[in-house]
The first five atom37 places (N, CA, C, CB, O) and aatype in JSON, in Angstrom:
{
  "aatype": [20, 20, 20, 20, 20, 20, 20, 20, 20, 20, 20, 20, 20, 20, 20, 20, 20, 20, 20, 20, 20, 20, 20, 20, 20, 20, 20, 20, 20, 20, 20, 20, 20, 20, 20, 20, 20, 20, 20, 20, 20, 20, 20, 20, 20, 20, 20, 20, 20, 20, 20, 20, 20, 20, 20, 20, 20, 20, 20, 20, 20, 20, 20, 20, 20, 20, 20, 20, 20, 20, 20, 20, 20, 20, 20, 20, 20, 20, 20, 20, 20, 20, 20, 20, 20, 20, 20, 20, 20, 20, 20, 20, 20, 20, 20, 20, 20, 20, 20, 20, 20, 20, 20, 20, 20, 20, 20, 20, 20, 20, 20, 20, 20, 20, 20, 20, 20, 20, 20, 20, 20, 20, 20, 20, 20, 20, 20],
  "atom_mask": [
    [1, 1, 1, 1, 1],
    [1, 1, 1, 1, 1],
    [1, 1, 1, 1, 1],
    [1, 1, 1, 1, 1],
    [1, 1, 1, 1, 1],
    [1, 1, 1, 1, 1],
    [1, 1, 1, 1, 1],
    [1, 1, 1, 1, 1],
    [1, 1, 1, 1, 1],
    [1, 1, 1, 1, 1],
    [1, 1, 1, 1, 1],
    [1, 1, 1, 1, 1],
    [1, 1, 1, 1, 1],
    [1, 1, 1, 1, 1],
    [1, 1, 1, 1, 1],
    [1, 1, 1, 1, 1],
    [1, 1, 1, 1, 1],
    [1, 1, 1, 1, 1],
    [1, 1, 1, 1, 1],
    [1, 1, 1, 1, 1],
    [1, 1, 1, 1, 1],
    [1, 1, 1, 1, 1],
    [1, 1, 1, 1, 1],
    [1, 1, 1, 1, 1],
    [1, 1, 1, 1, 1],
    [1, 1, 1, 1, 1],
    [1, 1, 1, 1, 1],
    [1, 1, 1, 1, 1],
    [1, 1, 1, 1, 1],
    [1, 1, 1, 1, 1],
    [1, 1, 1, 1, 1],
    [1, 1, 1, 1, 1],
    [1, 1, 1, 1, 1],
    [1, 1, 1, 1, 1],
    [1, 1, 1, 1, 1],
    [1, 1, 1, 1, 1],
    [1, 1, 1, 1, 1],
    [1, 1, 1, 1, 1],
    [1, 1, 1, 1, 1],
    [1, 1, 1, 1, 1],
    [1, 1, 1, 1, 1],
    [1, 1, 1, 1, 1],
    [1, 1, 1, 1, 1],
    [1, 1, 1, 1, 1],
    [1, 1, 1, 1, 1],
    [1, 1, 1, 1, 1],
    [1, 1, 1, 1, 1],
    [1, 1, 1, 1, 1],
    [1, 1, 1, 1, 1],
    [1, 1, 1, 1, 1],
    [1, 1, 1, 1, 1],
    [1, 1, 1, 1, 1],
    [1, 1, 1, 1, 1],
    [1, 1, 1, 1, 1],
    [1, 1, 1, 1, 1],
    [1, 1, 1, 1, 1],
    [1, 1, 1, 1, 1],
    [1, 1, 1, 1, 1],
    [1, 1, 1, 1, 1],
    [1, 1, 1, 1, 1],
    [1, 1, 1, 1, 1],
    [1, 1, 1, 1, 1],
    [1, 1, 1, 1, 1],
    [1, 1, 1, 1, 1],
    [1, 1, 1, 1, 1],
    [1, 1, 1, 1, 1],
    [1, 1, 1, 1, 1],
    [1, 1, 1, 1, 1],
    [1, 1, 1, 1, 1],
    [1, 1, 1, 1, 1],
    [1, 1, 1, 1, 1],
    [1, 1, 1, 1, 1],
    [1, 1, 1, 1, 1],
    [1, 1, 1, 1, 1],
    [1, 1, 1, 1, 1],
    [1, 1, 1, 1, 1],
    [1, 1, 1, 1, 1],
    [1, 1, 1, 1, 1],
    [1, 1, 1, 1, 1],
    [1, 1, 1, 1, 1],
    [1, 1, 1, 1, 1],
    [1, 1, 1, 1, 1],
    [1, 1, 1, 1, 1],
    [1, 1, 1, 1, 1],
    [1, 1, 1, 1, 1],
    [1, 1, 1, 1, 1],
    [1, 1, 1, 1, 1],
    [1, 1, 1, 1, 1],
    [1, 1, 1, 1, 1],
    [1, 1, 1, 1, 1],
    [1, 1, 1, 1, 1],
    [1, 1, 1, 1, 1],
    [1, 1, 1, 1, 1],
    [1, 1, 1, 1, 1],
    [1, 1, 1, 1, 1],
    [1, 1, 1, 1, 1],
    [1, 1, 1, 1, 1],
    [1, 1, 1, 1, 1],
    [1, 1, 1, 1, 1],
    [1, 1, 1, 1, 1],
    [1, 1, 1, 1, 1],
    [1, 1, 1, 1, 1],
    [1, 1, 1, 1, 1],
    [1, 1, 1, 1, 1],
    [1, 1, 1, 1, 1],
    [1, 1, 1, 1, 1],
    [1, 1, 1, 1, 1],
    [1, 1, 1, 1, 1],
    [1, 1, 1, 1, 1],
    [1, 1, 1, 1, 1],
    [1, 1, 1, 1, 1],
    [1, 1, 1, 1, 1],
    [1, 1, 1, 1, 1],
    [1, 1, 1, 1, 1],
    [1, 1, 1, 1, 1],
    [1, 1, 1, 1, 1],
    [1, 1, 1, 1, 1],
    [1, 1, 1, 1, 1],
    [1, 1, 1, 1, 1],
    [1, 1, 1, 1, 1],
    [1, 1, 1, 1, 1],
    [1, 1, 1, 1, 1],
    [1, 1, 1, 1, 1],
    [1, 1, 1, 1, 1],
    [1, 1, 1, 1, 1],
    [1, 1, 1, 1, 1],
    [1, 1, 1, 1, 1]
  ],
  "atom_positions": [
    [[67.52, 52.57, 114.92], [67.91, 52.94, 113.58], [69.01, 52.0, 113.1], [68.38, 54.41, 113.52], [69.94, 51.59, 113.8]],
    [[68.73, 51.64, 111.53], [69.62, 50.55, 111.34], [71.04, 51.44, 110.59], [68.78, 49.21, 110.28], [70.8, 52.44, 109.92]],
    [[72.04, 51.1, 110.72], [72.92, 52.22, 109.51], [74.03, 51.22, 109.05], [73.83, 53.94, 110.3], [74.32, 50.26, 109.76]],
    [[74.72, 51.49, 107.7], [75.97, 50.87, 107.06], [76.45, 51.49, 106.9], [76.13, 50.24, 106.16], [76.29, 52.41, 106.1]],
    [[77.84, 51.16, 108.04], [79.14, 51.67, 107.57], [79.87, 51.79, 106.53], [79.76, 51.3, 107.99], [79.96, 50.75, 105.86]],
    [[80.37, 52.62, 106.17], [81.08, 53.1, 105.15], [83.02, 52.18, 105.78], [80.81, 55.29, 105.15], [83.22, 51.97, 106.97]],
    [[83.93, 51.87, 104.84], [84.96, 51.03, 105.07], [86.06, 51.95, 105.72], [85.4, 50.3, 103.76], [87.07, 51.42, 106.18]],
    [[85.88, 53.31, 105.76], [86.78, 53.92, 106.62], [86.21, 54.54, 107.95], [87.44, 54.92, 105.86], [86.9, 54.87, 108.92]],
    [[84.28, 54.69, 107.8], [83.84, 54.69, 109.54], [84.04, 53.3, 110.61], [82.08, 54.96, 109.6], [84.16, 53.37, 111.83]],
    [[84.05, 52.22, 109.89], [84.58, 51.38, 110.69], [85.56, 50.85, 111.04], [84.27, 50.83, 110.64], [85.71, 49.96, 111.88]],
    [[86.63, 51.6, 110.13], [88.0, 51.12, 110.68], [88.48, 52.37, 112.01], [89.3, 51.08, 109.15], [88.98, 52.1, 113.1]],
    [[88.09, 53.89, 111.44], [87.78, 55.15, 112.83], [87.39, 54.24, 114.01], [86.21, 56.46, 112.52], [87.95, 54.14, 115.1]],
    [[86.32, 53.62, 113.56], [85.29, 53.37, 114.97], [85.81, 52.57, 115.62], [83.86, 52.84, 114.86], [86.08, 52.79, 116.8]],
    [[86.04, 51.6, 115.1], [87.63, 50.25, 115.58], [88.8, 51.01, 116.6], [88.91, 49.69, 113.67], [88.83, 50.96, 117.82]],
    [[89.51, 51.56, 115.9], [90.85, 52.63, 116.48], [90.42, 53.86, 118.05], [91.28, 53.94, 114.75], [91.09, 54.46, 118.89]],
    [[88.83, 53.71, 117.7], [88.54, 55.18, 118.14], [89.39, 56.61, 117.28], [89.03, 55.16, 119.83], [90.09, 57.44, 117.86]],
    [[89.25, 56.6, 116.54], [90.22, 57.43, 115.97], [89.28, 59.2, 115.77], [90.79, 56.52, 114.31], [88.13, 59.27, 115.34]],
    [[89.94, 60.19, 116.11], [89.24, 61.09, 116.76], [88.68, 61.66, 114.67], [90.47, 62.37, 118.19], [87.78, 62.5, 114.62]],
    [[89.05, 61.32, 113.78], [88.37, 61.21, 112.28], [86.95, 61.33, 112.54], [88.67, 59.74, 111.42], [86.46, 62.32, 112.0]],
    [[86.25, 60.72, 113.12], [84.72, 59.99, 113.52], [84.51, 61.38, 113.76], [84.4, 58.66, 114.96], [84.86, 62.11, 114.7]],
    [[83.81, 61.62, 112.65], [82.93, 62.8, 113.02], [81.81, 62.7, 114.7], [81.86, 62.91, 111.49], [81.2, 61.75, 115.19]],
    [[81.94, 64.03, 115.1], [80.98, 63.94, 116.09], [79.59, 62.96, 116.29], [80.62, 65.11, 116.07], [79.25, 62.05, 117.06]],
    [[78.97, 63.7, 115.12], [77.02, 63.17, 114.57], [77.53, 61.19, 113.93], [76.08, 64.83, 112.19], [76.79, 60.21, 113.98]],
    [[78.81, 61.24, 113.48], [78.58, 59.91, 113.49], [78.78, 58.86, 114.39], [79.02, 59.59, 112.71], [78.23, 57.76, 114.42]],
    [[79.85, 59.42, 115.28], [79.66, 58.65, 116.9], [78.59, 58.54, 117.38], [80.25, 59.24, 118.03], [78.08, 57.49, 117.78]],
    [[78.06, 59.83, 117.4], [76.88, 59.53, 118.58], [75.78, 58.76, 117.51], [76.1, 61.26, 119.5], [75.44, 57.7, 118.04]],
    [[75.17, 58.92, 116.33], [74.94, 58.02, 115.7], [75.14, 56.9, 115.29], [74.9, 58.24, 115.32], [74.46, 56.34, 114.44]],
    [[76.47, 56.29, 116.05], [76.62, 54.78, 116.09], [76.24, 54.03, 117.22], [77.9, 54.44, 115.9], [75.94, 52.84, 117.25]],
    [[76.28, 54.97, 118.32], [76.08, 54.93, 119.56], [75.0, 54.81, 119.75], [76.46, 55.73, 120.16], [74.78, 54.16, 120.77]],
    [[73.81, 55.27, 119.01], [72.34, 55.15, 119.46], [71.48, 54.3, 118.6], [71.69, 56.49, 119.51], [70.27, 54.06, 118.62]],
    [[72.79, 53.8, 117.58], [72.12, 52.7, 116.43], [72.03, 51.15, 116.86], [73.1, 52.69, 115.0], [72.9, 50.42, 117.34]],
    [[70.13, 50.8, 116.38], [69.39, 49.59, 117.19], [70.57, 48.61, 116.08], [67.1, 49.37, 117.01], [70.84, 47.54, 116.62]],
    [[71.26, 48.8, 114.69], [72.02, 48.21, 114.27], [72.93, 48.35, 113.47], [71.65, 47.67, 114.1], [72.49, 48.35, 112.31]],
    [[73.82, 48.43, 113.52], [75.13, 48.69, 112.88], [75.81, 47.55, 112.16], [76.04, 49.15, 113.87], [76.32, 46.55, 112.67]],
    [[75.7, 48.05, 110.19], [75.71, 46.93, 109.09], [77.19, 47.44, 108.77], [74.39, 46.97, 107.66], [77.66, 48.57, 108.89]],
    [[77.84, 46.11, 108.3], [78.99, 46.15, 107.83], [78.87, 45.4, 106.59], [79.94, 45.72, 108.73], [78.58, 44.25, 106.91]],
    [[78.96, 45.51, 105.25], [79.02, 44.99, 104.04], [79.92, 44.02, 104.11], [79.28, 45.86, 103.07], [80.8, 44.1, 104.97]],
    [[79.87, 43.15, 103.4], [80.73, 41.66, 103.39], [81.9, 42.37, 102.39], [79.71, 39.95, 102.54], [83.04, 41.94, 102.24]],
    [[81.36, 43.5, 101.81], [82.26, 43.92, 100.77], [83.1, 44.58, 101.33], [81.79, 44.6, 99.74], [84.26, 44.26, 101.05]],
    [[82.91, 45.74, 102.33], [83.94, 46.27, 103.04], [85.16, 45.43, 103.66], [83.32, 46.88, 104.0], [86.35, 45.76, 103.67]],
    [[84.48, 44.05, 104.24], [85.54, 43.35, 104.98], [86.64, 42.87, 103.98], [84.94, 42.12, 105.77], [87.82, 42.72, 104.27]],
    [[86.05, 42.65, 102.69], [86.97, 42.36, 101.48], [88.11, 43.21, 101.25], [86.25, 42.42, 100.27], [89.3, 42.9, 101.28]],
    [[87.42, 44.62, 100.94], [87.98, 45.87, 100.66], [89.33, 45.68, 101.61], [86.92, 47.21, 101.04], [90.42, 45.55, 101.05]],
    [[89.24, 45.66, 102.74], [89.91, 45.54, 104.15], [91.02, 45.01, 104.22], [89.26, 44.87, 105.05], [92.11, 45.56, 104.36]],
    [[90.69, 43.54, 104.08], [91.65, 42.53, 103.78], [92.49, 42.56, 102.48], [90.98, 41.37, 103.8], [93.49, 41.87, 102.31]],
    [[92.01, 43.36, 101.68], [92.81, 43.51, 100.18], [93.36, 44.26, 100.9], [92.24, 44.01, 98.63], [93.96, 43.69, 101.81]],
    [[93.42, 45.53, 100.9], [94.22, 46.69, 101.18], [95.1, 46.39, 102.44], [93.29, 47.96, 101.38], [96.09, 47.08, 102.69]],
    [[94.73, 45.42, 103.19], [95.94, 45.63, 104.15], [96.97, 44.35, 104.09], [95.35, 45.82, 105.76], [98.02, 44.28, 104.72]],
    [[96.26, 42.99, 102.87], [97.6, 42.4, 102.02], [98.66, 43.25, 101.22], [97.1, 41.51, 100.94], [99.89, 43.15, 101.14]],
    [[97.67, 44.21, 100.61], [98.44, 45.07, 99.45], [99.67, 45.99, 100.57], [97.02, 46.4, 98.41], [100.86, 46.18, 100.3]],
    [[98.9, 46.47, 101.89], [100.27, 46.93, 102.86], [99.93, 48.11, 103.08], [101.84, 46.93, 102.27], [100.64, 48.94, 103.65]],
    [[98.4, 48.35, 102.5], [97.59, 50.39, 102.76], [97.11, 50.41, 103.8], [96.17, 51.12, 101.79], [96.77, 51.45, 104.37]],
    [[96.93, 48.88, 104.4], [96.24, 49.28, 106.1], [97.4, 48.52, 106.84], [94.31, 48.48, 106.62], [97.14, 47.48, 107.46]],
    [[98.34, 48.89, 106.81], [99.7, 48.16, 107.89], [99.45, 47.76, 109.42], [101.0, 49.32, 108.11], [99.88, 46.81, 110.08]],
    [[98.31, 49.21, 109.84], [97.78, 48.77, 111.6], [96.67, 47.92, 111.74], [97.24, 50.07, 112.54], [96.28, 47.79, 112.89]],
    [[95.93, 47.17, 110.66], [95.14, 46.84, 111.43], [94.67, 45.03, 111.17], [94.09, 47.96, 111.26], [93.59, 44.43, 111.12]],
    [[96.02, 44.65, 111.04], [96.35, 43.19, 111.25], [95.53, 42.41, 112.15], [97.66, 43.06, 111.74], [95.03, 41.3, 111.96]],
    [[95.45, 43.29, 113.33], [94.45, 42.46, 114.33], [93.58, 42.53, 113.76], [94.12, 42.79, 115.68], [93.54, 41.42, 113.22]],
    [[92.45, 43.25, 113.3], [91.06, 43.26, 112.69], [91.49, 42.19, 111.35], [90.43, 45.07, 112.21], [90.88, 41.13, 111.44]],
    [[92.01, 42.25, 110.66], [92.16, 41.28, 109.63], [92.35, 39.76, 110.34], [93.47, 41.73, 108.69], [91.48, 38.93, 110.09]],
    [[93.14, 39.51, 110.96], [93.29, 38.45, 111.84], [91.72, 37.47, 112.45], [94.11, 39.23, 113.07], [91.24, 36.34, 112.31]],
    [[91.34, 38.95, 113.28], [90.02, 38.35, 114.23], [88.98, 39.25, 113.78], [90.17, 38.45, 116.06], [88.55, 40.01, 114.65]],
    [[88.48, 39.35, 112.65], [87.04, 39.8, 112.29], [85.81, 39.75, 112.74], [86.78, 39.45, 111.49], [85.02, 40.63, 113.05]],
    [[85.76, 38.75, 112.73], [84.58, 38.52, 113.48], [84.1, 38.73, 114.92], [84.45, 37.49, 113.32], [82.97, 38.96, 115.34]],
    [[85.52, 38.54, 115.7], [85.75, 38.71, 117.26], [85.16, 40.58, 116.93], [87.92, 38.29, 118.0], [84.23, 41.19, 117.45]],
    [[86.0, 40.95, 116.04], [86.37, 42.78, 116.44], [84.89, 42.96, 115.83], [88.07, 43.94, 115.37], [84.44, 43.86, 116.54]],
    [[84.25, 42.75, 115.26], [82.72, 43.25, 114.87], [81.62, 42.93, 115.72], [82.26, 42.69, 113.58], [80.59, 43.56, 115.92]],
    [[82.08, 41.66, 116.25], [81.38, 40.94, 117.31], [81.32, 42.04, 118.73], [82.29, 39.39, 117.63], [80.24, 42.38, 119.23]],
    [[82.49, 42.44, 119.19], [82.73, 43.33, 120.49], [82.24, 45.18, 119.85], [84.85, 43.11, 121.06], [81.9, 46.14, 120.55]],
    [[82.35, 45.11, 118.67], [81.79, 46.55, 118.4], [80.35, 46.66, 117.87], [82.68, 47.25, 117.36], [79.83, 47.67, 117.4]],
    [[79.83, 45.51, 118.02], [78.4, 45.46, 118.12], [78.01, 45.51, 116.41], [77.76, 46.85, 119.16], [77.0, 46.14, 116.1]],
    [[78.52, 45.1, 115.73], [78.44, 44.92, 114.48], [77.43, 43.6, 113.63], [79.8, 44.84, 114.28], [77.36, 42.51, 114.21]],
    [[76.74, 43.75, 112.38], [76.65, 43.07, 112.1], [76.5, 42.78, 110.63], [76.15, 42.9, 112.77], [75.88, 43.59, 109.95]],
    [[77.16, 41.33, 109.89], [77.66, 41.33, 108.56], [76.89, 41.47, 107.71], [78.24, 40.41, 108.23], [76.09, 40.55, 107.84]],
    [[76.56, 42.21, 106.7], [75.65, 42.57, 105.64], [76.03, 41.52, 104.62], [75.8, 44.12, 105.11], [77.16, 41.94, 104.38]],
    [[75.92, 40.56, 103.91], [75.78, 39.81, 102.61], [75.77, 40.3, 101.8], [74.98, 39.18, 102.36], [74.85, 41.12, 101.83]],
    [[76.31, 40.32, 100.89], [76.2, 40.77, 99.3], [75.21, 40.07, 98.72], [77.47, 40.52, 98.42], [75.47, 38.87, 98.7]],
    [[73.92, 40.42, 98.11], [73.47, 39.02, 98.05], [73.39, 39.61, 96.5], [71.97, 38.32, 99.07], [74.06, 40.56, 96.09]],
    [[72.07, 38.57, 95.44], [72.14, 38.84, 94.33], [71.83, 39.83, 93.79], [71.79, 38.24, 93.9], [72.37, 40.19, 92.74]],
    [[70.71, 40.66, 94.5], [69.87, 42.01, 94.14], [70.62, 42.73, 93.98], [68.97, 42.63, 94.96], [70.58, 43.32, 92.89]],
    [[71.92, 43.16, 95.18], [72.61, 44.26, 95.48], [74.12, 44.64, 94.29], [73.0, 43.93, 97.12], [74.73, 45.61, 93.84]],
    [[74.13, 43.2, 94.23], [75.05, 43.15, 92.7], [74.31, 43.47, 91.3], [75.63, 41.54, 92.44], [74.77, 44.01, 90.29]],
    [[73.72, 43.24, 91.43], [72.5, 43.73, 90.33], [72.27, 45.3, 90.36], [70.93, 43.0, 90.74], [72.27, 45.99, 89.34]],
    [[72.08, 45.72, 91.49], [71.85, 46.83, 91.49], [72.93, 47.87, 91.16], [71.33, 46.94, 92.5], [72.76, 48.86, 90.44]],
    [[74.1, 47.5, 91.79], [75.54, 48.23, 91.83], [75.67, 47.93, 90.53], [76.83, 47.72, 92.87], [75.92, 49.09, 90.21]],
    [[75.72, 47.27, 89.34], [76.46, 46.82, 88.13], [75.44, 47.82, 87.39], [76.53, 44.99, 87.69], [75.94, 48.35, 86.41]],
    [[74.13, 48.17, 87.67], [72.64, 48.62, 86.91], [72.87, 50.24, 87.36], [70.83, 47.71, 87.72], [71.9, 50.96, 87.13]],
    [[73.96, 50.85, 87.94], [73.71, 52.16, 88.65], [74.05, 53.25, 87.58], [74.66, 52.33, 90.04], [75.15, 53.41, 87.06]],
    [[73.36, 53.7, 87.43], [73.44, 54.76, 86.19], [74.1, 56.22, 86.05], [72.16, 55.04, 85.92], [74.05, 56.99, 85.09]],
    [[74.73, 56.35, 87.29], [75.54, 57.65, 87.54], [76.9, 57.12, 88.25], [74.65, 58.81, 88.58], [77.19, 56.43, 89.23]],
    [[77.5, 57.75, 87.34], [78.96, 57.39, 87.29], [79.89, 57.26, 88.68], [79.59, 58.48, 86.42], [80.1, 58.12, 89.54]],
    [[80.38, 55.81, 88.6], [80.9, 55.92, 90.15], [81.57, 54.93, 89.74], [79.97, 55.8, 91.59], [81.0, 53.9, 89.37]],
    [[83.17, 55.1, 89.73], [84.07, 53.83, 89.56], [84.6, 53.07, 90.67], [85.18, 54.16, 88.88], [84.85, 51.92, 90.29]],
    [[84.82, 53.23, 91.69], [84.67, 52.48, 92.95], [83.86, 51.29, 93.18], [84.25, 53.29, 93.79], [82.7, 51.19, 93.59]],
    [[84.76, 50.38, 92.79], [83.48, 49.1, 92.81], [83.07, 49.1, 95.0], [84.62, 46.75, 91.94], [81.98, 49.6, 95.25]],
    [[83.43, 48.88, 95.55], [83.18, 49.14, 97.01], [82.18, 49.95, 97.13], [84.26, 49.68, 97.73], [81.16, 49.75, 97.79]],
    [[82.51, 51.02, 96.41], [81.04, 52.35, 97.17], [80.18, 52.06, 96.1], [81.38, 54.57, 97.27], [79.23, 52.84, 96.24]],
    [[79.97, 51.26, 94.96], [79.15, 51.04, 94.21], [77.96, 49.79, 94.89], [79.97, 50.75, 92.97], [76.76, 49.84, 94.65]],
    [[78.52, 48.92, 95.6], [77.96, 47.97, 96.24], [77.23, 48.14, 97.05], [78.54, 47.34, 96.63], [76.11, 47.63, 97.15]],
    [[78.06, 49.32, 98.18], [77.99, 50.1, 99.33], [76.14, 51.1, 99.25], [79.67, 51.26, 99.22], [75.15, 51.14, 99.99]],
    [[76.46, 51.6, 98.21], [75.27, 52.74, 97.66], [74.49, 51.7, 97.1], [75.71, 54.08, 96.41], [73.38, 52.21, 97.23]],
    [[74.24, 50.34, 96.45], [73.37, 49.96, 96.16], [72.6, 48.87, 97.39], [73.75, 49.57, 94.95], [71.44, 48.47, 97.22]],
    [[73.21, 48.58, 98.31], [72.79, 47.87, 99.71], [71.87, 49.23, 100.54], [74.51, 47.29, 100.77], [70.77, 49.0, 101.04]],
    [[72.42, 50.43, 100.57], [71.9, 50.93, 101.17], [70.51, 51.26, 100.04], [72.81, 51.85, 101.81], [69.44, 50.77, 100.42]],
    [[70.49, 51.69, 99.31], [69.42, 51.91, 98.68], [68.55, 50.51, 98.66], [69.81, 52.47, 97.34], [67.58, 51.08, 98.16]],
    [[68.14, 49.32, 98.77], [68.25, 48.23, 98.77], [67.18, 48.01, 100.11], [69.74, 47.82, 98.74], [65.99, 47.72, 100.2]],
    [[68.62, 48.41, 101.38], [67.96, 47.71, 102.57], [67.41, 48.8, 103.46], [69.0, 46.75, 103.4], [67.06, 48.89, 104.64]],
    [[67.52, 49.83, 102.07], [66.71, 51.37, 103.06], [67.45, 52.14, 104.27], [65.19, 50.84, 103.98], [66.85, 52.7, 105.2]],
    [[68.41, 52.08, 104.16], [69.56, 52.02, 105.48], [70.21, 53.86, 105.48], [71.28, 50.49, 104.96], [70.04, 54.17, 104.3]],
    [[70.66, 54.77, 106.0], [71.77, 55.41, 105.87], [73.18, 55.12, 106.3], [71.49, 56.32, 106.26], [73.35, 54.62, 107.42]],
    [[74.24, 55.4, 105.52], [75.29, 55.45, 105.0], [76.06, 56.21, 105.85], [75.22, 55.83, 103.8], [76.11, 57.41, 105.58]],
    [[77.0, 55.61, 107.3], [77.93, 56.23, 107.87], [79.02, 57.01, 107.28], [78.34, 55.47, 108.49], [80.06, 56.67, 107.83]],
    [[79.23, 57.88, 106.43], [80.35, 58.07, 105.61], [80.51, 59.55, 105.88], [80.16, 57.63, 104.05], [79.54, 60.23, 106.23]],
    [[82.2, 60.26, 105.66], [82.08, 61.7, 105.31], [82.46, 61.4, 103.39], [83.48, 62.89, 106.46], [83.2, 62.15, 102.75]],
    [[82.09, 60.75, 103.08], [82.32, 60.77, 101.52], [80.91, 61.38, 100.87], [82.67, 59.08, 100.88], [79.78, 60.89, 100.93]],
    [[81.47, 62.91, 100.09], [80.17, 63.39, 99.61], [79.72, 62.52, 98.47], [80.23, 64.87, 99.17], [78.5, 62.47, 98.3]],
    [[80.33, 61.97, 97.83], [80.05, 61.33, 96.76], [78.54, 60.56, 96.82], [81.2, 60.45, 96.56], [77.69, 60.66, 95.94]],
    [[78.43, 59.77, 98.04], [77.07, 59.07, 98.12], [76.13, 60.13, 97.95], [76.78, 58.28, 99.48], [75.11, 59.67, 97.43]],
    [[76.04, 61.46, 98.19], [74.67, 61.9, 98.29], [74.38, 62.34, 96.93], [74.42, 63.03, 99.36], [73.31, 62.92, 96.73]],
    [[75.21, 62.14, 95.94], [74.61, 61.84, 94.55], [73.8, 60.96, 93.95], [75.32, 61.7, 93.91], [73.16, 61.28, 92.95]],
    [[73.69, 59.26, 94.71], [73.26, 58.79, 94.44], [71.78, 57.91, 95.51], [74.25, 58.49, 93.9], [71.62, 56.73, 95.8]],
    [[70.94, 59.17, 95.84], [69.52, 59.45, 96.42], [69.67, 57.65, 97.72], [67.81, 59.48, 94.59], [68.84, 56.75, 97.84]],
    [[71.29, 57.85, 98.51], [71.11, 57.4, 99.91], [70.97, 58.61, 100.89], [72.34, 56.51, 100.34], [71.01, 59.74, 100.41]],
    [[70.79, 58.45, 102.24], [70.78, 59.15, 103.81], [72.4, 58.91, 103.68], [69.73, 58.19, 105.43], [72.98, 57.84, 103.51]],
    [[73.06, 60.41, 103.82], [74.12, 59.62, 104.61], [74.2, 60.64, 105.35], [75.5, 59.05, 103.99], [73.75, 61.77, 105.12]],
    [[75.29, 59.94, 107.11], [75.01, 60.57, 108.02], [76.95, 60.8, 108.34], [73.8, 59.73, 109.11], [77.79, 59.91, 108.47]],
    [[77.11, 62.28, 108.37], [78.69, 62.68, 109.01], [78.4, 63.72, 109.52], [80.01, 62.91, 108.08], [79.26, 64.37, 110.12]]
  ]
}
């Protein structure tokens, strides 16, 4: 099963941080692939210049290393998915989960998240 993380299941999953819902551990755990949006890593790196993610310097630092060892792999923004997120017709100001919800709808994927908000807009998501 392929799934995309949501930008706060993979920073949990990083930390181990006991947040991680049960069903989504073991659902990361048994996933043939685990997507990380190019947008999340953005999200990431903004917020922890801005000083909202203060711990997790190392992941900002070595990205690729820390996605690399958590079995991760980078999702592209490509043109469709911007298209799609800018074209989404139910209200969602979050440019991140707008991207987020249109990749998954997109690459057919469910959505690691406890954010109810996605299941408004007809993704799987799994918490």
């Amino acid at each position: 099963m392929r799934l995309l993380l949501d930008t706060h299941t993979l920073l949990w999953a990083v930390e181990a941080n006991t947040r991680l819902s049960r069903r989504a551990a073991e659902a990361l755990n048994a996933a043939s692939e685990k997507l990380v949006s190019s947008v999340t890593v953005y999200e990431i790196c903004l917020k922890h210049r801005l000083g909202k993610l203060p711990g997790f310097a190392a992941l900002v630092n070595q990205f690729e290393r820390v996605l690399q060892e958590t079995g991760c792999d980078v999702l592209p923004v490509t043109f469709a998915h911007a298209r799609e997120a800018g074209l989404l017709s139910i209200e969602q100001k979050d440019p991140f989960d707008r991207l987020l919800i249109a990749q998954a709808r997109i690459e057919g994927v469910p959505v690691v998240s406890n954010d109810k908000a996605f299941d408004a807009f007809g993704v799987e998501r799994i918490w």
